[in-house]
Backbone as XML, in Angstrom:
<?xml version="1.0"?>
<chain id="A" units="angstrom">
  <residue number="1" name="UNK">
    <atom name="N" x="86.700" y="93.497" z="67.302"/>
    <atom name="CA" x="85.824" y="93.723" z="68.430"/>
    <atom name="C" x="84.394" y="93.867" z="67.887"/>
  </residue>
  <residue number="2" name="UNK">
    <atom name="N" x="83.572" y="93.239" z="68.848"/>
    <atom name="CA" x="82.586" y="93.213" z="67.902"/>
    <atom name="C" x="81.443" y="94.232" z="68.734"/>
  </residue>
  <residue number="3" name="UNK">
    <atom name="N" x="80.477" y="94.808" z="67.872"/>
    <atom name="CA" x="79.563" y="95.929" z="68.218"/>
    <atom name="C" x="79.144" y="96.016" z="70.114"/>
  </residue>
  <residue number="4" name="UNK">
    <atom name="N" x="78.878" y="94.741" z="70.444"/>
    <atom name="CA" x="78.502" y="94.705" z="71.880"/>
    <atom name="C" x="79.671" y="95.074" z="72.700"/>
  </residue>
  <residue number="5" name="UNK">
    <atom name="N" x="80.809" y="94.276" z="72.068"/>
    <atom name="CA" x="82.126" y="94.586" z="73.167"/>
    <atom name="C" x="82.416" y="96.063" z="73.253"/>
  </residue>
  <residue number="6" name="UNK">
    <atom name="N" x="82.280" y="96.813" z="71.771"/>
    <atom name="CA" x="82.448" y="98.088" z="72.134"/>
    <atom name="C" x="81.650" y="98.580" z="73.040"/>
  </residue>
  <residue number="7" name="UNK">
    <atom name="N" x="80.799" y="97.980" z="73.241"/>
    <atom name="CA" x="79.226" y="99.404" z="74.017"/>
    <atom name="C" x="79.841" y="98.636" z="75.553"/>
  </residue>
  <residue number="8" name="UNK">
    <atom name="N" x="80.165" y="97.909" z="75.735"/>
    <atom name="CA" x="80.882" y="97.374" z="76.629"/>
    <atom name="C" x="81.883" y="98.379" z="77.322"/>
  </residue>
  <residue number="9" name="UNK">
    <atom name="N" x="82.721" y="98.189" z="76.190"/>
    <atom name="CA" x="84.307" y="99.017" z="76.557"/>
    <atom name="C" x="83.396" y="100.812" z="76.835"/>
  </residue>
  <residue number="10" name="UNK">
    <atom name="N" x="82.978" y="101.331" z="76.422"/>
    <atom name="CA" x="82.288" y="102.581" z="76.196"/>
    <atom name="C" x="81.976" y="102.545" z="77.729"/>
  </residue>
  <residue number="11" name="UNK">
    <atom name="N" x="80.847" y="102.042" z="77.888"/>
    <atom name="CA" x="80.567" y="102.170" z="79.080"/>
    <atom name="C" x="81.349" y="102.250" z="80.050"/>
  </residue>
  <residue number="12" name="UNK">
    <atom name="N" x="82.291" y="101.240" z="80.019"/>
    <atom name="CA" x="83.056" y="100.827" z="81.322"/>
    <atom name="C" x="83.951" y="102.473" z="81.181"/>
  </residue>
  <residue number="13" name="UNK">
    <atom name="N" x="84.713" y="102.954" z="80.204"/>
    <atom name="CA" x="84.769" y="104.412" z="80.262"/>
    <atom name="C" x="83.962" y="105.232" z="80.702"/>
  </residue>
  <residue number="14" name="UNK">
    <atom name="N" x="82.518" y="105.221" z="80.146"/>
    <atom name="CA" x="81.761" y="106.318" z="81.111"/>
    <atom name="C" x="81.213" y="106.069" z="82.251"/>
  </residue>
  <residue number="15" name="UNK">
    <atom name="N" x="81.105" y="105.065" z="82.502"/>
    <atom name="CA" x="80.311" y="105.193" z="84.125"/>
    <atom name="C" x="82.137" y="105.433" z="85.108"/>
  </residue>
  <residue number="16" name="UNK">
    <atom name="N" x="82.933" y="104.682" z="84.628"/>
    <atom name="CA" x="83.779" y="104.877" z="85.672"/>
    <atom name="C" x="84.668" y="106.856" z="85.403"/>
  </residue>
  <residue number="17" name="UNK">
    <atom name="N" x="84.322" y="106.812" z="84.189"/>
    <atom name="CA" x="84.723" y="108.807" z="84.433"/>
    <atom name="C" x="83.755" y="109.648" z="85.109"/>
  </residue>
  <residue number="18" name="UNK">
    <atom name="N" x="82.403" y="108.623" z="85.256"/>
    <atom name="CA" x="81.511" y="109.636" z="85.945"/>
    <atom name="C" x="81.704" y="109.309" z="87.242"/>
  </residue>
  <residue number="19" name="UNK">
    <atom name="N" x="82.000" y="108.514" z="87.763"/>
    <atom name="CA" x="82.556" y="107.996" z="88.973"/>
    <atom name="C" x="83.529" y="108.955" z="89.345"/>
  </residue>
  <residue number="20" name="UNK">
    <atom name="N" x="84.372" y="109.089" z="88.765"/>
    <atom name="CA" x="85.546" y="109.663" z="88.930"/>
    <atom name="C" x="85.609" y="111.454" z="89.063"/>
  </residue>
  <residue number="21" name="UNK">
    <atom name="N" x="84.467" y="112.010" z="88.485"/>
    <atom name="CA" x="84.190" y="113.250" z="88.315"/>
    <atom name="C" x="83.371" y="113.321" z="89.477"/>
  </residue>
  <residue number="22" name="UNK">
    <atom name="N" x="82.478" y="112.671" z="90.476"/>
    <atom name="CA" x="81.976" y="112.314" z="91.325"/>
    <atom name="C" x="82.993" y="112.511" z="92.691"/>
  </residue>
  <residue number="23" name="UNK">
    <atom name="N" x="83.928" y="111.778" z="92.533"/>
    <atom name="CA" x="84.468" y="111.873" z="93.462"/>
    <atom name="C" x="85.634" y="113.212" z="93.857"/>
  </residue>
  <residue number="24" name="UNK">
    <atom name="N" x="86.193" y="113.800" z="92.530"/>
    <atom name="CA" x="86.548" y="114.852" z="92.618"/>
    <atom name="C" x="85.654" y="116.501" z="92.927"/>
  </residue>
  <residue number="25" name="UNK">
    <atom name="N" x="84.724" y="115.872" z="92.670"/>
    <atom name="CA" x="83.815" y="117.292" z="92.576"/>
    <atom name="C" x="83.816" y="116.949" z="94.577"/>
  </residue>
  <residue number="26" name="UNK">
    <atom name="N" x="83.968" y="115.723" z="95.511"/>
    <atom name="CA" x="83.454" y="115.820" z="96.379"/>
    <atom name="C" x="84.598" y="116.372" z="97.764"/>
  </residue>
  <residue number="27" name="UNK">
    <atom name="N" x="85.587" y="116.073" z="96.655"/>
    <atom name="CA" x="87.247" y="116.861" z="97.152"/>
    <atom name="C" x="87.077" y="118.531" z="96.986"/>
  </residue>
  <residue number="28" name="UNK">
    <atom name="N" x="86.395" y="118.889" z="96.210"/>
    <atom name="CA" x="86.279" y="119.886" z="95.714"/>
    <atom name="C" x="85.368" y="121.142" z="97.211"/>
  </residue>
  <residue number="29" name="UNK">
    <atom name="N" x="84.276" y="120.481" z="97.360"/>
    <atom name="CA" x="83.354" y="120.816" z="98.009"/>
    <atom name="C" x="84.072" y="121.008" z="99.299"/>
  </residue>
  <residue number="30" name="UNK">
    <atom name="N" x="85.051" y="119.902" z="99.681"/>
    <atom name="CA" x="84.878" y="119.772" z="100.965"/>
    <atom name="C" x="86.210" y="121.123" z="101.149"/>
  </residue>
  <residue number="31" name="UNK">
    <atom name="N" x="87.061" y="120.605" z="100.355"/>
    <atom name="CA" x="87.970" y="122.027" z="100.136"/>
    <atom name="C" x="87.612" y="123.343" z="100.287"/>
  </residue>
  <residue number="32" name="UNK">
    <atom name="N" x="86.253" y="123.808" z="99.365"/>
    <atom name="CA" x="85.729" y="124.959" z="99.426"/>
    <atom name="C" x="84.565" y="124.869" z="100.625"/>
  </residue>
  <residue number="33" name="UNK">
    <atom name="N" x="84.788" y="124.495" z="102.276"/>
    <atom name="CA" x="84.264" y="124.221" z="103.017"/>
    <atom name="C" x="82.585" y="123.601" z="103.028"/>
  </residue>
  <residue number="34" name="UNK">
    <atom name="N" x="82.227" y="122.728" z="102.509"/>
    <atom name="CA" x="81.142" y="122.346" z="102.140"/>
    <atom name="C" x="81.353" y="121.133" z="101.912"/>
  </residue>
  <residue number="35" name="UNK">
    <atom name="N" x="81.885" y="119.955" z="102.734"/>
    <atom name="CA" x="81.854" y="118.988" z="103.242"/>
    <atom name="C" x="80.960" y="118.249" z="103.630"/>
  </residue>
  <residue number="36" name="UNK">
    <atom name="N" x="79.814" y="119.101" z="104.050"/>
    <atom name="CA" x="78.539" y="118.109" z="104.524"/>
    <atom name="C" x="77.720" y="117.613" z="103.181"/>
  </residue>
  <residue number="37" name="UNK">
    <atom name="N" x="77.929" y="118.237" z="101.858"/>
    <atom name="CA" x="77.632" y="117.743" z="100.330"/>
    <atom name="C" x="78.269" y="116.944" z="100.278"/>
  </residue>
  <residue number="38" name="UNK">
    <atom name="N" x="79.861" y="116.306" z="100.858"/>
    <atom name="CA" x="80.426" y="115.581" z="99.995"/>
    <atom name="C" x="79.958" y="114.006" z="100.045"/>
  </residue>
  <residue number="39" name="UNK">
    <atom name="N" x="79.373" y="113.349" z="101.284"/>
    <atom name="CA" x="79.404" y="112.291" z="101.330"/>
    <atom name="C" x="78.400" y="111.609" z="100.026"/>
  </residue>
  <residue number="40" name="UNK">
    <atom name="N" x="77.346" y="112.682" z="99.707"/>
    <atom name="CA" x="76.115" y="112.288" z="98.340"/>
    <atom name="C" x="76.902" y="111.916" z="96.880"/>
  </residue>
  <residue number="41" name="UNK">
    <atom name="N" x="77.991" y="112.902" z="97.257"/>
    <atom name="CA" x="78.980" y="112.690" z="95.824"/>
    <atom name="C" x="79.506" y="111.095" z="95.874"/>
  </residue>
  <residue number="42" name="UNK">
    <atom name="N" x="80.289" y="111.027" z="97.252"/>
    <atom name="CA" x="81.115" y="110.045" z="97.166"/>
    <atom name="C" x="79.642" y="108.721" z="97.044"/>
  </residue>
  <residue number="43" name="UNK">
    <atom name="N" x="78.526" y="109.211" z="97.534"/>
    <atom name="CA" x="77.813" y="108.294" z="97.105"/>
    <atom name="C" x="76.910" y="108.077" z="95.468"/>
  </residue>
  <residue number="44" name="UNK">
    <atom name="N" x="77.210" y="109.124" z="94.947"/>
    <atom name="CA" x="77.261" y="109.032" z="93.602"/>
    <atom name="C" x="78.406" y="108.402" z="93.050"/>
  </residue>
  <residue number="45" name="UNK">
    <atom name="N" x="79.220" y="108.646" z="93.064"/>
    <atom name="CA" x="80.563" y="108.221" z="92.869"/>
    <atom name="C" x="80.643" y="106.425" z="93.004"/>
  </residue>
  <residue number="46" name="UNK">
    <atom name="N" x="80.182" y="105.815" z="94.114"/>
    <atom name="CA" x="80.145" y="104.717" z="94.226"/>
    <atom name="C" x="79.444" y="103.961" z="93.552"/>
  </residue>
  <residue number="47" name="UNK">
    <atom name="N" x="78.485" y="104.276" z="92.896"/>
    <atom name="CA" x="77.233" y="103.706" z="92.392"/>
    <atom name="C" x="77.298" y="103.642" z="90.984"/>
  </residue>
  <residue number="48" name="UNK">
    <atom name="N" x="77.975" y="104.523" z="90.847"/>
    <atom name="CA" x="79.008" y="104.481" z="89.441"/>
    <atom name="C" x="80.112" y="103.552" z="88.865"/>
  </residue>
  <residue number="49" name="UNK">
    <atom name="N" x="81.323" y="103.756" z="89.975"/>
    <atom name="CA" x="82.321" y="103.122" z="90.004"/>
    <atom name="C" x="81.716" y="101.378" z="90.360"/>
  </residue>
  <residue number="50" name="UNK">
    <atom name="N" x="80.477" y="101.122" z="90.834"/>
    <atom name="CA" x="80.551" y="99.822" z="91.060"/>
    <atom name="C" x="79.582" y="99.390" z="89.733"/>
  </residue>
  <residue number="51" name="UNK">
    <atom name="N" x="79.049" y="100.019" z="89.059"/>
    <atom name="CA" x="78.402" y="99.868" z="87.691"/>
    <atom name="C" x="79.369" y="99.480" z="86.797"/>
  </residue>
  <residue number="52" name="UNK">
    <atom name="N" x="80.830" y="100.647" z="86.814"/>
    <atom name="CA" x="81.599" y="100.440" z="86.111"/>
    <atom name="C" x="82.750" y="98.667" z="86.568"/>
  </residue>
  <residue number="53" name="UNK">
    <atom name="N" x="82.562" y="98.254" z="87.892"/>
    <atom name="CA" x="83.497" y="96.989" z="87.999"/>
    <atom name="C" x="82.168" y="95.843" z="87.302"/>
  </residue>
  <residue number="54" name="UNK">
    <atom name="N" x="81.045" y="96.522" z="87.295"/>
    <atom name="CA" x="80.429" y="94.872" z="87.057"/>
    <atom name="C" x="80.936" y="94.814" z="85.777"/>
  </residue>
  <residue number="55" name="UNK">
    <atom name="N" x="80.827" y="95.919" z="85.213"/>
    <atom name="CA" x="81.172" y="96.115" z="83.456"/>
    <atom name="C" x="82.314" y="95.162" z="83.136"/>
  </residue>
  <residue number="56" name="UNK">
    <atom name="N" x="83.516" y="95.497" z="84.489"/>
    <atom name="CA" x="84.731" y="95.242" z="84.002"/>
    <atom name="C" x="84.313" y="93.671" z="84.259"/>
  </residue>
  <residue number="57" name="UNK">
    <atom name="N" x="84.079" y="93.016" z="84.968"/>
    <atom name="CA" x="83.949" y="91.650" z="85.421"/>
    <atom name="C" x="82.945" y="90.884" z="84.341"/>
  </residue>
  <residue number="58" name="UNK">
    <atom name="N" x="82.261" y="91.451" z="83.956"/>
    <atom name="CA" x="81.449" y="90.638" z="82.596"/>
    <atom name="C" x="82.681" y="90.843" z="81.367"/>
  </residue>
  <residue number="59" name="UNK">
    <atom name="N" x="83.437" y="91.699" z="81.188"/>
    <atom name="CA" x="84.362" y="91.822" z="79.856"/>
    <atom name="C" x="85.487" y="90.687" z="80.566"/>
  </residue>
  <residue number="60" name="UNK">
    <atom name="N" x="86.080" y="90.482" z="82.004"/>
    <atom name="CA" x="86.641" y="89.727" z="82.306"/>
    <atom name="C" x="86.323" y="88.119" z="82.098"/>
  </residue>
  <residue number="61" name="UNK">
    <atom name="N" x="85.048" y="87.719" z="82.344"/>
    <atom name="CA" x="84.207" y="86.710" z="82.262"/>
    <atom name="C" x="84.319" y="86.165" z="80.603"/>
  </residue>
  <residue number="62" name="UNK">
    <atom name="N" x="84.186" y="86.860" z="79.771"/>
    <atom name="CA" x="84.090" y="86.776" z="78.548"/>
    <atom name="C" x="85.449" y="86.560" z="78.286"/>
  </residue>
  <residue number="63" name="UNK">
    <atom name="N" x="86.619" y="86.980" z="78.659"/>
    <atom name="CA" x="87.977" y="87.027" z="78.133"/>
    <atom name="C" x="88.551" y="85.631" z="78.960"/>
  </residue>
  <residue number="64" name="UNK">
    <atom name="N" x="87.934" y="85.338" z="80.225"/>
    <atom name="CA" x="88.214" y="83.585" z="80.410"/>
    <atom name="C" x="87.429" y="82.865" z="79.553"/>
  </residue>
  <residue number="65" name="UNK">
    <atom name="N" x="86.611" y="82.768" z="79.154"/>
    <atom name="CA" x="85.841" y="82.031" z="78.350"/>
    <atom name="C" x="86.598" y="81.669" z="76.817"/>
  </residue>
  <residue number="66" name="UNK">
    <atom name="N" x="86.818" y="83.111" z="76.617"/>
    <atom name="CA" x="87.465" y="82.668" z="74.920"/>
    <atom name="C" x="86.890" y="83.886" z="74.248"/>
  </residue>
  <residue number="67" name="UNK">
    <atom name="N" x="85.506" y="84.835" z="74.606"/>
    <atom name="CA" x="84.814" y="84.687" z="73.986"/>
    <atom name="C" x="85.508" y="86.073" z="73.079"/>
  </residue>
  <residue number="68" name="UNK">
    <atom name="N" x="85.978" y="87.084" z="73.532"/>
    <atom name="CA" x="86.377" y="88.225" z="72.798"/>
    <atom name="C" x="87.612" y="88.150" z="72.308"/>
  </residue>
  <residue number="69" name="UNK">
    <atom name="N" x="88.073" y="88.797" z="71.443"/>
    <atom name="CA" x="89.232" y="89.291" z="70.746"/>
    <atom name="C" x="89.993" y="90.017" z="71.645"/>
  </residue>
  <residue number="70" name="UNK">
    <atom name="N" x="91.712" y="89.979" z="70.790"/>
    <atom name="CA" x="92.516" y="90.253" z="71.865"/>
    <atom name="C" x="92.309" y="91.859" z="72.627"/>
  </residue>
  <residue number="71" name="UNK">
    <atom name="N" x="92.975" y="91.990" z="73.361"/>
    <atom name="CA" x="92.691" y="93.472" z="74.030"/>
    <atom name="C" x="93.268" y="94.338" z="72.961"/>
  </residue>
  <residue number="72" name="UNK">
    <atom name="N" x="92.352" y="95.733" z="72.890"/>
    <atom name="CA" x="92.205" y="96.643" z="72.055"/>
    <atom name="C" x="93.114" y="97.953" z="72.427"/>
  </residue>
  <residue number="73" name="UNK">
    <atom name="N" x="93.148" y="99.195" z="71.940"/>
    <atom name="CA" x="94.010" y="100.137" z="72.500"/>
    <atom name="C" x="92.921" y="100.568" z="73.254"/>
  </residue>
  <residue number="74" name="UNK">
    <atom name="N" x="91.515" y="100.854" z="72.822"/>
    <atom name="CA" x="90.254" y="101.252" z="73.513"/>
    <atom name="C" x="90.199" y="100.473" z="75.054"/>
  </residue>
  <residue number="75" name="UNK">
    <atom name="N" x="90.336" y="99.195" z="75.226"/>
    <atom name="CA" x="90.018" y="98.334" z="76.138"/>
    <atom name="C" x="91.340" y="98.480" z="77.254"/>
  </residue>
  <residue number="76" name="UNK">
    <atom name="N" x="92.084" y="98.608" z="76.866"/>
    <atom name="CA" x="93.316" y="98.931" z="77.732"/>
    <atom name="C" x="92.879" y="100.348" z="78.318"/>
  </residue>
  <residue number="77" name="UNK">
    <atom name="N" x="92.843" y="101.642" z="77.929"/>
    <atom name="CA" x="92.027" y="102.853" z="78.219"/>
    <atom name="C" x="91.151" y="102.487" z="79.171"/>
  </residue>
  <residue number="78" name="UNK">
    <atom name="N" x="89.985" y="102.163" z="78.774"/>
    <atom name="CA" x="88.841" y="101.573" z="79.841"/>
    <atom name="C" x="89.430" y="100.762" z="81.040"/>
  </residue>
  <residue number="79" name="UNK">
    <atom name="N" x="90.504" y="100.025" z="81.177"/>
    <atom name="CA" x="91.143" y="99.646" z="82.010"/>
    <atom name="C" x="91.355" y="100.416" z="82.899"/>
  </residue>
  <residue number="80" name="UNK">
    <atom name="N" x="92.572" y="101.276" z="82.358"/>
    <atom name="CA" x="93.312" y="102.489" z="82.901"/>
    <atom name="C" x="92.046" y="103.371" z="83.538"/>
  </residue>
  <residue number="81" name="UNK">
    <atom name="N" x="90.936" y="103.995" z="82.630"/>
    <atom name="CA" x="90.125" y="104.331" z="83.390"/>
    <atom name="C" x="89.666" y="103.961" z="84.425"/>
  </residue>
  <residue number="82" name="UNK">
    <atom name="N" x="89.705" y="102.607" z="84.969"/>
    <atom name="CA" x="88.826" y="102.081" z="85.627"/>
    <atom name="C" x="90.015" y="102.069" z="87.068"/>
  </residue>
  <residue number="83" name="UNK">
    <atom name="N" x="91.001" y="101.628" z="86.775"/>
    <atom name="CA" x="92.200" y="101.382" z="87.851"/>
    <atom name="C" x="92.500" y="103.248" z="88.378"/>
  </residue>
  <residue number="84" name="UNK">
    <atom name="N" x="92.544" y="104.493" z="87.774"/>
    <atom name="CA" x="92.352" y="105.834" z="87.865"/>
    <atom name="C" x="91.520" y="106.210" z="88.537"/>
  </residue>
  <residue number="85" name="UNK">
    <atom name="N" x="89.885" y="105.588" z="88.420"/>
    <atom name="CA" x="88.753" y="106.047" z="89.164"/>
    <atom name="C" x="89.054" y="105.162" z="90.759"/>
  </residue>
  <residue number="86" name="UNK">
    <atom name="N" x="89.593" y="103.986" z="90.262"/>
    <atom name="CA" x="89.475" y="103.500" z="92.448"/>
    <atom name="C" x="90.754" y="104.138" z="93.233"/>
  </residue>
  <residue number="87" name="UNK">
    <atom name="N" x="91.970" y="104.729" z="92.584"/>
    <atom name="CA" x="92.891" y="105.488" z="93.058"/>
    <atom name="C" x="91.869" y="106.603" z="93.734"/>
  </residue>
  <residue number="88" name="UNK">
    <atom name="N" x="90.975" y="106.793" z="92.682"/>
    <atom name="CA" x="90.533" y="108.693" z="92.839"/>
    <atom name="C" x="89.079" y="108.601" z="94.109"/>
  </residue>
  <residue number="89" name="UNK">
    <atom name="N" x="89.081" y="107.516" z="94.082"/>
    <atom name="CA" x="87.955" y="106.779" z="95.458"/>
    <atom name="C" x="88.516" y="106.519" z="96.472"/>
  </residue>
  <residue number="90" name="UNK">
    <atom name="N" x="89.702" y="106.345" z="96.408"/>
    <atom name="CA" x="90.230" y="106.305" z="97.668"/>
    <atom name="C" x="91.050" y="107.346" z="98.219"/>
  </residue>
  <residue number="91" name="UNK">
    <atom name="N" x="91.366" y="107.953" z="97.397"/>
    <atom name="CA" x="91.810" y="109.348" z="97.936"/>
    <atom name="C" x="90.850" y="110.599" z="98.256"/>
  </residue>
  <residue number="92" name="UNK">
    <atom name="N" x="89.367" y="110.495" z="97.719"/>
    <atom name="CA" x="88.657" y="111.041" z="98.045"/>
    <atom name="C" x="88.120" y="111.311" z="99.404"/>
  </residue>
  <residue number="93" name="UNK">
    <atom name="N" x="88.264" y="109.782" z="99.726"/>
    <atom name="CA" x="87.611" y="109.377" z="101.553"/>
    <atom name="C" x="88.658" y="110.321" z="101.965"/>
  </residue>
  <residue number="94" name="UNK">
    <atom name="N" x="90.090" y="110.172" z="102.152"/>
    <atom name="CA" x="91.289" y="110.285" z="102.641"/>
    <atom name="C" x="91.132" y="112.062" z="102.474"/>
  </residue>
  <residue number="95" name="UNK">
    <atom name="N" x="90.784" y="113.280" z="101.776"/>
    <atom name="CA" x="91.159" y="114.321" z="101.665"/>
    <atom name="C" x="90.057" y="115.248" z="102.343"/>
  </residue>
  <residue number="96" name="UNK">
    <atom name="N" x="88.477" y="113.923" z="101.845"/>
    <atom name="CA" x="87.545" y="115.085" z="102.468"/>
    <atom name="C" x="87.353" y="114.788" z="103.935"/>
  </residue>
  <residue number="97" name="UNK">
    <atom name="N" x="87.927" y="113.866" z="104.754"/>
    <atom name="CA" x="88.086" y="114.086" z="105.467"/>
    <atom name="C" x="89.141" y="115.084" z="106.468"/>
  </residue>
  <residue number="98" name="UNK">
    <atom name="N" x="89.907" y="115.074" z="105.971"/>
    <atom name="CA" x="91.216" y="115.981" z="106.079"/>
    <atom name="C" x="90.300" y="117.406" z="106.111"/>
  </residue>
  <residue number="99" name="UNK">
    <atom name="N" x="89.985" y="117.577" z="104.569"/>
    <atom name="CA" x="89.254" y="118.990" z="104.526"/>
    <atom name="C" x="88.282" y="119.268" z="106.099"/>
  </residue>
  <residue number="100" name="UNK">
    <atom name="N" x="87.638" y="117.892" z="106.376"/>
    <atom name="CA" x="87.006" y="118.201" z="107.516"/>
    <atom name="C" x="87.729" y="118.622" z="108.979"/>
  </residue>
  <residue number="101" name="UNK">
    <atom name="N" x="88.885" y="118.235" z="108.952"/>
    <atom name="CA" x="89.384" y="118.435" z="110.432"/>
    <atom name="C" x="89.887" y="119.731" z="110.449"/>
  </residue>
  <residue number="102" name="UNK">
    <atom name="N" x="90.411" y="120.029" z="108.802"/>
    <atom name="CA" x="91.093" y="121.195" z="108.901"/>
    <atom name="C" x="89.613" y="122.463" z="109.275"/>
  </residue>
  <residue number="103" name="UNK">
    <atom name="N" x="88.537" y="122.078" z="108.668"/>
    <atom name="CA" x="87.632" y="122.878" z="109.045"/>
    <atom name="C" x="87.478" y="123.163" z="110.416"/>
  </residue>
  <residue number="104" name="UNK">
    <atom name="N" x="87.324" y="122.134" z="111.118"/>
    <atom name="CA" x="86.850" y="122.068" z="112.747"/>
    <atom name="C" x="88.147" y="122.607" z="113.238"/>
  </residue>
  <residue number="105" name="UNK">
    <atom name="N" x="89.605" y="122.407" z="112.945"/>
    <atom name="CA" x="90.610" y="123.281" z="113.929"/>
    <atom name="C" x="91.129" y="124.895" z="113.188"/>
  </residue>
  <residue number="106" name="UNK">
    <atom name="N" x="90.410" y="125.414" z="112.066"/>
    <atom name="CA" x="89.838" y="126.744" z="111.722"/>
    <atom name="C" x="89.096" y="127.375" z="112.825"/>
  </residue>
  <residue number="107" name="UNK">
    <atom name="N" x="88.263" y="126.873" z="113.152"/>
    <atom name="CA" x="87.140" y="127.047" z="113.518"/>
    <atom name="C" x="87.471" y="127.171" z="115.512"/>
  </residue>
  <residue number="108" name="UNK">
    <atom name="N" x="88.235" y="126.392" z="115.718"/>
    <atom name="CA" x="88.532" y="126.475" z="117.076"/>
    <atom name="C" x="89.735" y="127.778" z="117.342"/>
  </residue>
  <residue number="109" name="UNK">
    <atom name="N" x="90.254" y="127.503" z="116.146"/>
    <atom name="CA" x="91.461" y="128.658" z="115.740"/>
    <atom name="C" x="90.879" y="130.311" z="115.875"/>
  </residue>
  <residue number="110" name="UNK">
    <atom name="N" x="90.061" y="129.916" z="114.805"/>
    <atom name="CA" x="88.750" y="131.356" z="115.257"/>
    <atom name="C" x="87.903" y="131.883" z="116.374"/>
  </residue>
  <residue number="111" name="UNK">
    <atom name="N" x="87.670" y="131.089" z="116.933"/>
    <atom name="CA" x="86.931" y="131.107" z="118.565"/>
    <atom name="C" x="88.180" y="131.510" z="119.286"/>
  </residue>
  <residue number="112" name="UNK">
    <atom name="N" x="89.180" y="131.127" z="119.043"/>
    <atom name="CA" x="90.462" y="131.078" z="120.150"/>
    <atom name="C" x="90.906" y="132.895" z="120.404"/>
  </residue>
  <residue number="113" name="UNK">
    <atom name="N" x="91.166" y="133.534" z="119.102"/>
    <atom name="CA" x="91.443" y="134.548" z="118.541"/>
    <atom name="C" x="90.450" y="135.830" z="119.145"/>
  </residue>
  <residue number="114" name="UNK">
    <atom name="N" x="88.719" y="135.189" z="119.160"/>
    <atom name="CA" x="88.343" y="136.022" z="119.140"/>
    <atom name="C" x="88.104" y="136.637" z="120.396"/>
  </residue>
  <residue number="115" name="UNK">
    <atom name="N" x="88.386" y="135.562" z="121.383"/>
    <atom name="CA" x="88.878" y="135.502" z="122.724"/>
    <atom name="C" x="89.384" y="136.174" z="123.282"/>
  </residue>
  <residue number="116" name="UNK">
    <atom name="N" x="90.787" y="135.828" z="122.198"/>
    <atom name="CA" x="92.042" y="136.538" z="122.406"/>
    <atom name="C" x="92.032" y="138.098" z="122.683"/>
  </residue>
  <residue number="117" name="UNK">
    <atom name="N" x="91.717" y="138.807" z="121.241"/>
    <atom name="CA" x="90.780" y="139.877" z="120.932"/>
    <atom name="C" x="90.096" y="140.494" z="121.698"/>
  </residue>
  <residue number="118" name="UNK">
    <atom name="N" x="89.068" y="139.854" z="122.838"/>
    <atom name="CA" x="88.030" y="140.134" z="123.277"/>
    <atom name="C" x="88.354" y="140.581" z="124.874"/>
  </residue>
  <residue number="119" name="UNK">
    <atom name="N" x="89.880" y="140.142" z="124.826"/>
    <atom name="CA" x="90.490" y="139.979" z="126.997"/>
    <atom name="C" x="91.347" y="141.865" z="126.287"/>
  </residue>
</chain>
């Protein structure tokens, strides 16, 4: 592998773990009721993760061509990284929203109670 392919493979590891830390931190938020932060994440997150597919699509480009050596244990990793971070993008949409509904029927749950309470 030669010096470029590594900074290649490297990258495509870090932008898509920062992607990926992006999108968990935005599961995170919305969990610890603070949901209205999460969509900046998931838009960090994206901007990342799509840094990290061009990565993958120029190392793809190069591997139709001829031009690199066979796949590495590193390059398989960066793979895996990369197939890990769009799992973790799509489950992100899927939870912080969840986190959101569960917020709003808390919240009606609480009004209901205090009602309740209040007769």
């Amino acid at each position: 592998m030669t010096p470029d392919e590594e900074l290649q493979v490297f990258k495509l590891i870090s932008t898509a773990g920062t992607a990926k830390s992006a999108y968990m931190e935005a599961i995170k938020h919305a969990k610890d009721g603070r949901a209205d932060e999460s969509p900046a994440l998931i838009a960090d997150g994206d901007a990342n993760f799509l840094e990290s597919h061009d990565v993958h699509l120029e190392m793809i480009s190069s591997a139709a061509q001829g031009i690199n050596a066979p796949a590495s244990l590193i390059q398989v990793h960066a793979e895996d990284q990369l197939m890990a971070t769009e799992v973790t993008k799509a489950f992100a949409r899927e939870l912080v929203d969840l986190y959101r509904m569960i917020d709003v029927m808390q919240n009606r749950i609480d009004e209901l109670e205090k009602k309740i309470n209040a007769a």
